[in-house]
TORKOL-4160 file (C-alpha; in steps of 0.2 Angstrom, whole numbers, padded with zeros to 4 digits, m for minus):
252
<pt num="1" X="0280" Y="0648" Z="0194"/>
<pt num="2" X="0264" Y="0652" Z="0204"/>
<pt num="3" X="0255" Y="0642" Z="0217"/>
<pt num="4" X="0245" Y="0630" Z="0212"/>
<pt num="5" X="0229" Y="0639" Z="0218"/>
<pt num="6" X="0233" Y="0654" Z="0209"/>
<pt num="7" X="0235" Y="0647" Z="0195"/>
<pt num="8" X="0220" Y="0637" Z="0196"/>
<pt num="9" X="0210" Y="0651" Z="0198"/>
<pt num="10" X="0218" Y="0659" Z="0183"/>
<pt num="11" X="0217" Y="0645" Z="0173"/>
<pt num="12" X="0199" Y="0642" Z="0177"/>
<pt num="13" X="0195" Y="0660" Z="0176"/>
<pt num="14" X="0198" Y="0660" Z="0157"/>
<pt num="15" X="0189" Y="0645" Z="0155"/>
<pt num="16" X="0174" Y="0651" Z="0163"/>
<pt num="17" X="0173" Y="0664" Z="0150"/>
<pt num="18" X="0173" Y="0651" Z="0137"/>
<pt num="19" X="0161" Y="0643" Z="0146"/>
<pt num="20" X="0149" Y="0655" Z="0150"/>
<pt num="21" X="0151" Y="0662" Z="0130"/>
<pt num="22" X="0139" Y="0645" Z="0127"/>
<pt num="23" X="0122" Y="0648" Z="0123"/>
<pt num="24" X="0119" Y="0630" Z="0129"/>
<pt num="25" X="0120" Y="0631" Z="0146"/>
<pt num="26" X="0113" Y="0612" Z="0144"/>
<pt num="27" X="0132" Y="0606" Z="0139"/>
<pt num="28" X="0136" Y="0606" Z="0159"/>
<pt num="29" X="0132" Y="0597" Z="0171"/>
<pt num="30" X="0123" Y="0604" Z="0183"/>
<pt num="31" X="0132" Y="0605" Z="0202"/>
<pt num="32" X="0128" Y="0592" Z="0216"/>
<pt num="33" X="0122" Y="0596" Z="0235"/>
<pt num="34" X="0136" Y="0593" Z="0248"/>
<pt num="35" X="0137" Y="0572" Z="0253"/>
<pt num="36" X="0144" Y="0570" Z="0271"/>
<pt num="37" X="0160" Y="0564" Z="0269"/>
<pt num="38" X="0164" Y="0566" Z="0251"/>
<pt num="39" X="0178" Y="0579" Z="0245"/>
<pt num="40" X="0170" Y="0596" Z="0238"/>
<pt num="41" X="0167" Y="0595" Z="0222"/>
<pt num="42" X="0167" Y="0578" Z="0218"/>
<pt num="43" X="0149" Y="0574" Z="0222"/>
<pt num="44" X="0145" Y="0572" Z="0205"/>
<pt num="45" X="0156" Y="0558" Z="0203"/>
<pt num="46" X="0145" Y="0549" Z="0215"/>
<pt num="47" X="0133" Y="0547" Z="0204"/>
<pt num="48" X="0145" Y="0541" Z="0188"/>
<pt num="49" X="0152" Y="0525" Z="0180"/>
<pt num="50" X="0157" Y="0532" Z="0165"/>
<pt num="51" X="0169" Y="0548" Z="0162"/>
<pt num="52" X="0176" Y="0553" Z="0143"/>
<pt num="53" X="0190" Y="0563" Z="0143"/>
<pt num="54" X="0192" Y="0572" Z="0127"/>
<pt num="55" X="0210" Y="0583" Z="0126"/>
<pt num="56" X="0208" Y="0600" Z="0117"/>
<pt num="57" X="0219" Y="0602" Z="0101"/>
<pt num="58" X="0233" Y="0614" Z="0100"/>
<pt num="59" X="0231" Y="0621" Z="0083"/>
<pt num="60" X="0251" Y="0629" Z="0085"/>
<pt num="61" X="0257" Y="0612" Z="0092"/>
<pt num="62" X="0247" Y="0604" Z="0076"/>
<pt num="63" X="0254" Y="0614" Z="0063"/>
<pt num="64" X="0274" Y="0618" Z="0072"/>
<pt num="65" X="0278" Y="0605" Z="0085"/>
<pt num="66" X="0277" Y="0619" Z="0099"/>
<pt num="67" X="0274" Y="0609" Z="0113"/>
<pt num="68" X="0260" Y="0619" Z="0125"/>
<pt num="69" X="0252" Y="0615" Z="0141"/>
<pt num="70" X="0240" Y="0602" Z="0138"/>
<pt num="71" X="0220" Y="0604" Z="0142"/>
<pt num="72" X="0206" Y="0593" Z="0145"/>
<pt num="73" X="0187" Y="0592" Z="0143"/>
<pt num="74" X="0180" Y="0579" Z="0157"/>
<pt num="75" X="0162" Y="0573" Z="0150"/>
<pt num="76" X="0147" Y="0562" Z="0154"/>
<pt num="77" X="0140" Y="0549" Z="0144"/>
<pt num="78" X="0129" Y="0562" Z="0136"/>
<pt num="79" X="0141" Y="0573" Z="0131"/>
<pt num="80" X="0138" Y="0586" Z="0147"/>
<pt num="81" X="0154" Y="0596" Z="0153"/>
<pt num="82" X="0157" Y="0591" Z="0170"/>
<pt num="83" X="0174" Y="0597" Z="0174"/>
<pt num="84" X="0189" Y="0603" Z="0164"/>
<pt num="85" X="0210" Y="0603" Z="0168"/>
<pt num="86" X="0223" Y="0612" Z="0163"/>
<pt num="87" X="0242" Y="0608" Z="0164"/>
<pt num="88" X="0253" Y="0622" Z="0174"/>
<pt num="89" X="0271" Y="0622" Z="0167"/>
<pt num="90" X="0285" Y="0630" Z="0160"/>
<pt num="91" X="0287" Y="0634" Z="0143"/>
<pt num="92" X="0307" Y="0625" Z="0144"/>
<pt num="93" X="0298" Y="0611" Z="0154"/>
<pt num="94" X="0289" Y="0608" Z="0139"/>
<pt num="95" X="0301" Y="0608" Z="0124"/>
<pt num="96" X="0317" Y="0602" Z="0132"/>
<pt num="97" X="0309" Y="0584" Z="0142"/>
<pt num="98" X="0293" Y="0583" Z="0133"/>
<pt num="99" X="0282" Y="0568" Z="0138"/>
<pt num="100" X="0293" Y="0566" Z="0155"/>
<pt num="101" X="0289" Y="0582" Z="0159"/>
<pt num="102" X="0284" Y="0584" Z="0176"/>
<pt num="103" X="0267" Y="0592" Z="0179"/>
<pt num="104" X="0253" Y="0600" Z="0189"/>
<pt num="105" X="0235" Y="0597" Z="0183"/>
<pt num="106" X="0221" Y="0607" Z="0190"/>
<pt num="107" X="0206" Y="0601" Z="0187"/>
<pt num="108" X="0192" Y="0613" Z="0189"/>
<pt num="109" X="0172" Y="0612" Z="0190"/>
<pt num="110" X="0161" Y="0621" Z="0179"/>
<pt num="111" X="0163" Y="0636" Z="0189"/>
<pt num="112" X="0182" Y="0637" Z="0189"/>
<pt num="113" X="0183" Y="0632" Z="0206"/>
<pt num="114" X="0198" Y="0619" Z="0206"/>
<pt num="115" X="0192" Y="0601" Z="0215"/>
<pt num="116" X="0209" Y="0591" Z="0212"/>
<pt num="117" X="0226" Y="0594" Z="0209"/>
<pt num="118" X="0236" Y="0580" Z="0201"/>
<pt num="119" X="0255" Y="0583" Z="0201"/>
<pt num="120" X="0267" Y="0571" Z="0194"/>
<pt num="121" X="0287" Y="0573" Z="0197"/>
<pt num="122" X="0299" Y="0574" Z="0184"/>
<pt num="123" X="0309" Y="0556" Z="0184"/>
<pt num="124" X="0318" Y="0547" Z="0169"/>
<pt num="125" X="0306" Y="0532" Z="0161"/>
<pt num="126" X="0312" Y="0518" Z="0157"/>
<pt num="127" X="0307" Y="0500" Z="0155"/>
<pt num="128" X="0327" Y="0493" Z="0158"/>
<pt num="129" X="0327" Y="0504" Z="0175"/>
<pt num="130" X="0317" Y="0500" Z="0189"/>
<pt num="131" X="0324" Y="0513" Z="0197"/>
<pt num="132" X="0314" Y="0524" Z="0185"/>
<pt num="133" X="0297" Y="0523" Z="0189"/>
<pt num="134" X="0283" Y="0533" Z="0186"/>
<pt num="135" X="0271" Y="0538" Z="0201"/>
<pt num="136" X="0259" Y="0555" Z="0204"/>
<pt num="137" X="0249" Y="0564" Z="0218"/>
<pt num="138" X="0231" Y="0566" Z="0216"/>
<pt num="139" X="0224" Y="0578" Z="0230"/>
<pt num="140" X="0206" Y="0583" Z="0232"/>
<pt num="141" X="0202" Y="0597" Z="0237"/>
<pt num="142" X="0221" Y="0605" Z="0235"/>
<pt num="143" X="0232" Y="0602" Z="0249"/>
<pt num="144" X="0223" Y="0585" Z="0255"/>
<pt num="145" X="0231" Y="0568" Z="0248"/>
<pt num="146" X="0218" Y="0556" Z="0243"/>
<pt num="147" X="0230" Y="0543" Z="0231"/>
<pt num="148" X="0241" Y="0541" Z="0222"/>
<pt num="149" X="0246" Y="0532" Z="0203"/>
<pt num="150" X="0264" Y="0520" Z="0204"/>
<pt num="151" X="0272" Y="0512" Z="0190"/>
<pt num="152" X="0279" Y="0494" Z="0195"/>
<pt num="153" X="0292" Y="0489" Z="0185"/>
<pt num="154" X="0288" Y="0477" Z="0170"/>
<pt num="155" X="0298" Y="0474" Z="0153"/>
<pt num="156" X="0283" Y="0472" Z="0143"/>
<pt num="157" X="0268" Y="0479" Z="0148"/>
<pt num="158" X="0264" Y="0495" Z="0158"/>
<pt num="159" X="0257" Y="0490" Z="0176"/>
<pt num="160" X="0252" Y="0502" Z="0190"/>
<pt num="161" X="0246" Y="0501" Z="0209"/>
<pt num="162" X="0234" Y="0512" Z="0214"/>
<pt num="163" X="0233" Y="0517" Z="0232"/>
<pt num="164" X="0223" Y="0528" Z="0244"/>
<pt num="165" X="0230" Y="0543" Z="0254"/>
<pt num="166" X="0240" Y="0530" Z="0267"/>
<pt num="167" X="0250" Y="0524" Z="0251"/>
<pt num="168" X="0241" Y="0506" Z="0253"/>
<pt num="169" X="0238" Y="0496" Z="0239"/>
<pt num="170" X="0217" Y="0497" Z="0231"/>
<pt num="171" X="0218" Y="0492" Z="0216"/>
<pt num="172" X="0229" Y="0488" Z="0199"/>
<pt num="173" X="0230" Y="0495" Z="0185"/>
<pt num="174" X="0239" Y="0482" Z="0170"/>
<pt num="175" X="0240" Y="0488" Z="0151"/>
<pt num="176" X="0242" Y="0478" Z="0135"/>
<pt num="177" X="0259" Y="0471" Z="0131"/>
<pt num="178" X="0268" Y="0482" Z="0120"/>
<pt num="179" X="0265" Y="0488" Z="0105"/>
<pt num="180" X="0249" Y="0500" Z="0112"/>
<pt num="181" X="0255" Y="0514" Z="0102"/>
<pt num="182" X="0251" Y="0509" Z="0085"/>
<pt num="183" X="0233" Y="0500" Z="0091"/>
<pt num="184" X="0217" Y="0512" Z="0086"/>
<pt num="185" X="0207" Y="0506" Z="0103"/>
<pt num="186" X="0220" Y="0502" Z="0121"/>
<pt num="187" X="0210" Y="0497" Z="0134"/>
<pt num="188" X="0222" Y="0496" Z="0152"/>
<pt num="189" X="0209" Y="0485" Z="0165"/>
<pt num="190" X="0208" Y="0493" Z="0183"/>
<pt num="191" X="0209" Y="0477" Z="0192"/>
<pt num="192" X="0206" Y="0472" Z="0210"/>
<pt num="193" X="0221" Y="0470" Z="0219"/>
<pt num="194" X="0222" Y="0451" Z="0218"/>
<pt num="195" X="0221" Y="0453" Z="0199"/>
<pt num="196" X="0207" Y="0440" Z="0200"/>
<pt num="197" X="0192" Y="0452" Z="0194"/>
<pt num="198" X="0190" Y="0465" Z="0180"/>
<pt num="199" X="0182" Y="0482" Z="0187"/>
<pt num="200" X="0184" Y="0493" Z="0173"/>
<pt num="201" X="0197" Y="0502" Z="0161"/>
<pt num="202" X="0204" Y="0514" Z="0154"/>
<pt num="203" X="0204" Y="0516" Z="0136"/>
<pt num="204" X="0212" Y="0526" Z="0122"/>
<pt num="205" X="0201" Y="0527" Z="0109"/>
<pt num="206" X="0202" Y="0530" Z="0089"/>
<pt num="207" X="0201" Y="0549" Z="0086"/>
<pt num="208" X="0204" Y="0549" Z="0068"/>
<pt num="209" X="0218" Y="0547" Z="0055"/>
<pt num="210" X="0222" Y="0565" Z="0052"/>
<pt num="211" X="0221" Y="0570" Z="0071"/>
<pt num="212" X="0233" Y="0555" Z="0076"/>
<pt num="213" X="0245" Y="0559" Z="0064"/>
<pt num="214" X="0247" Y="0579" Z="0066"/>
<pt num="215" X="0244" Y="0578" Z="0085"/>
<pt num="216" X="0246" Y="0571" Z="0102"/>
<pt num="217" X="0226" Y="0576" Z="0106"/>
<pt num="218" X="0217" Y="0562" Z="0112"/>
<pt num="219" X="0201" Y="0555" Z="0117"/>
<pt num="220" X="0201" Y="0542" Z="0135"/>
<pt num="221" X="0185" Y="0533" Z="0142"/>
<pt num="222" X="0186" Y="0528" Z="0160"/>
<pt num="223" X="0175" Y="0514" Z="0167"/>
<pt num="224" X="0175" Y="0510" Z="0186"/>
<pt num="225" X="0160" Y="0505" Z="0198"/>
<pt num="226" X="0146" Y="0514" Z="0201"/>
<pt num="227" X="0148" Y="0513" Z="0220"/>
<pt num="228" X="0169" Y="0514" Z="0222"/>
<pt num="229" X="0178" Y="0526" Z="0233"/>
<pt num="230" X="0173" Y="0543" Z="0226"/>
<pt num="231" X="0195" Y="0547" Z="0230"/>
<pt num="232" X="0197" Y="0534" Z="0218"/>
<pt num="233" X="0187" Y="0540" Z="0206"/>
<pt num="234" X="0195" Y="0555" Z="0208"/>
<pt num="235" X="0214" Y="0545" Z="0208"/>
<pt num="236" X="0208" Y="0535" Z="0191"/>
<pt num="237" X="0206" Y="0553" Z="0181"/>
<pt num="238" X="0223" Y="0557" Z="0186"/>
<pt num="239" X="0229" Y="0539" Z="0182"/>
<pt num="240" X="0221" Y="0543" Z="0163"/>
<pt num="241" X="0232" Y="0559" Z="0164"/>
<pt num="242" X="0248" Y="0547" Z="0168"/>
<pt num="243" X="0244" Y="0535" Z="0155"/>
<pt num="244" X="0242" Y="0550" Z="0142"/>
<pt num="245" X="0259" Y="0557" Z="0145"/>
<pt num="246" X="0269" Y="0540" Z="0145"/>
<pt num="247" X="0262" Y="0532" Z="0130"/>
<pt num="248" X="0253" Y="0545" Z="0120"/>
<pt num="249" X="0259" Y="0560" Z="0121"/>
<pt num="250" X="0274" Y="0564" Z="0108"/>
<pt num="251" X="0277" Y="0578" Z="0097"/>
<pt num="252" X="0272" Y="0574" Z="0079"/>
């Protein structure tokens, strides 16, 4: 497998083909000055309360069940690209663990220059186990640790911790109690860590009957504060990766 950068850079080269094939040049989002102690590349996000991420259907995945590396469109509330991600893997990865897969995810700006890396290690889920929880590395830029995602062990509902670059504690993520698969909208609240307050969520949203039938593409909204830690922000995307995988992905 290649290095995480190389591959990036791969991965972003051939979108940035796609992307500069637009006429529209509109469609992006236009890049952001450096901001004294903000990570490059994620100055954009300083200025955002709101994210959509949309995942690009797979037509051979749609019409076979050939499971490929997933890729993701990150948007603004008007519809401007602001950045994209692409899963590195292997083609066994893929097909023999599925969903559990472990993963890297770059996630590139508009110019294929990869901002954050999201990696998630390969672990057994399971809700009887609490040995066998879910957890994932978001780093920004690559090679620098800014937080990570951990599953706590719950029967019911799906609950996370999310933590800064230390591993401490910021903030909680809880989602509904079962049955989420089968719901057209599923909201998980980002709660402060006390669980008192509601700050914002993530949510699955309704993509249509045909789309949610012959694939595992879907649409994710993420809310958060205007003025949170921009790592955060950075640590929530990866987070709506995590909760894709877990309880959304699956081959149809």
């Amino acid at each position: 497998m290649k290095g995480g950068r190389e591959a990036g850079r791969e991965g972003g080269e051939g979108w940035a083909e796609v992307l500069h094939d637009s006429a529209d040049m509109n469609m992006y989002a236009v890049p952001n000055p450096a901001i004294p102690g903000c990570p490059p590349g994620l100055e954009y996000l300083t200025q955002v309360d709101q994210l959509l991420i949309k995942q690009k259907v797979e037509l051979i995945e749609a019409l076979v069940g050939f499971e490929s590396n997933n890729k993701y469109e990150v948007r603004n509330v008007v519809g401007q690209n602001v950045f994209y991600a692409v899963e590195e893997n292997d083609c066994l990865s893929r097909q023999c663990c599925g969903p559990l897969r472990s993963f890297t995810i770059h996630v590139l700006d508009n110019f294929g220059q990869e901002i954050i890396t999201v990696t998630r290690p390969l672990k057994c889920m399971s809700c009887c186990f609490p040995c066998c929880l879910q957890e994932l590395e978001v780093q920004s830029p690559p090679g620098n640790t800014v937080g990570y995602v951990i599953q706590q062990w719950h029967p019911f509902s799906p609950k996370f911790i999310v933590a800064n670059e230390h591993n401490e504690p910021v903030l909680k993520i809880h989602g509904p109690f079962c049955g989420w698969s089968c719901l057209p909208d599923v909201d998980f609240e980002i709660l402060t860590l006390d669980e008192v307050s509601k700050i914002g969520k993530i949510s699955k949203q309704w993509t249509g009957l045909l789309r949610e039938v012959f694939t595992d593409s879907d649409n994710f909204g993420i809310q958060f504060p205007m003025d949170l830690d921009v790592r955060m922000k950075a640590v929530m995307i990866g987070a709506c990766f995590l909760i894709d995988f877990m309880f959304f992905e699956s081959t149809n």
